[in-house]
N, C-alpha and C positions, 0 to 999 in steps of 0.2 A: 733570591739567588739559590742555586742548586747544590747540596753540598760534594764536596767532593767525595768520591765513594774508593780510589782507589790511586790512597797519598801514601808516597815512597818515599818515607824522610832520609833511606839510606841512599838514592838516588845517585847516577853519577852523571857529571854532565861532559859531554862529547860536542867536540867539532865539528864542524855540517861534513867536514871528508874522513872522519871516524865514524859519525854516523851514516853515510854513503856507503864505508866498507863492508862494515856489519850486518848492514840491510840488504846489500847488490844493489840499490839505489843508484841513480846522477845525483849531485851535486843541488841542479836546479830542481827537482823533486824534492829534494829533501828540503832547501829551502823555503819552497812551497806548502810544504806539510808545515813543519814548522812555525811559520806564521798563520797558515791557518789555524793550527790547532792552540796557541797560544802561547809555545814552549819554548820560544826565545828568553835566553837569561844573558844581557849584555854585562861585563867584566869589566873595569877597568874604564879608560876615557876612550872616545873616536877621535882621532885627530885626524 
């Protein structure tokens, strides 16, 4: 496996409609990137 070359341990994590704002993005774009790119970090339970 690849290592990762460009790790942000200060990182912050944003909302799919924080990250929408910030970017000019939709919602479903950003969705889309997101799970392609791997950077879903689930919180808490789904009920």
């Amino acid at each position: 496996m690849n290592e990762l070359k460009n790790r942000n341990f200060n990182g912050e994590l944003l909302t799919y409609r924080q990250t929408a704002e910030k970017s000019n993005m939709g919602i479903n774009t950003v969705m889309k990137l997101a799970k392609e790119s791997g950077a879903l970090v689930k919180i808490g339970k789904i009920f």
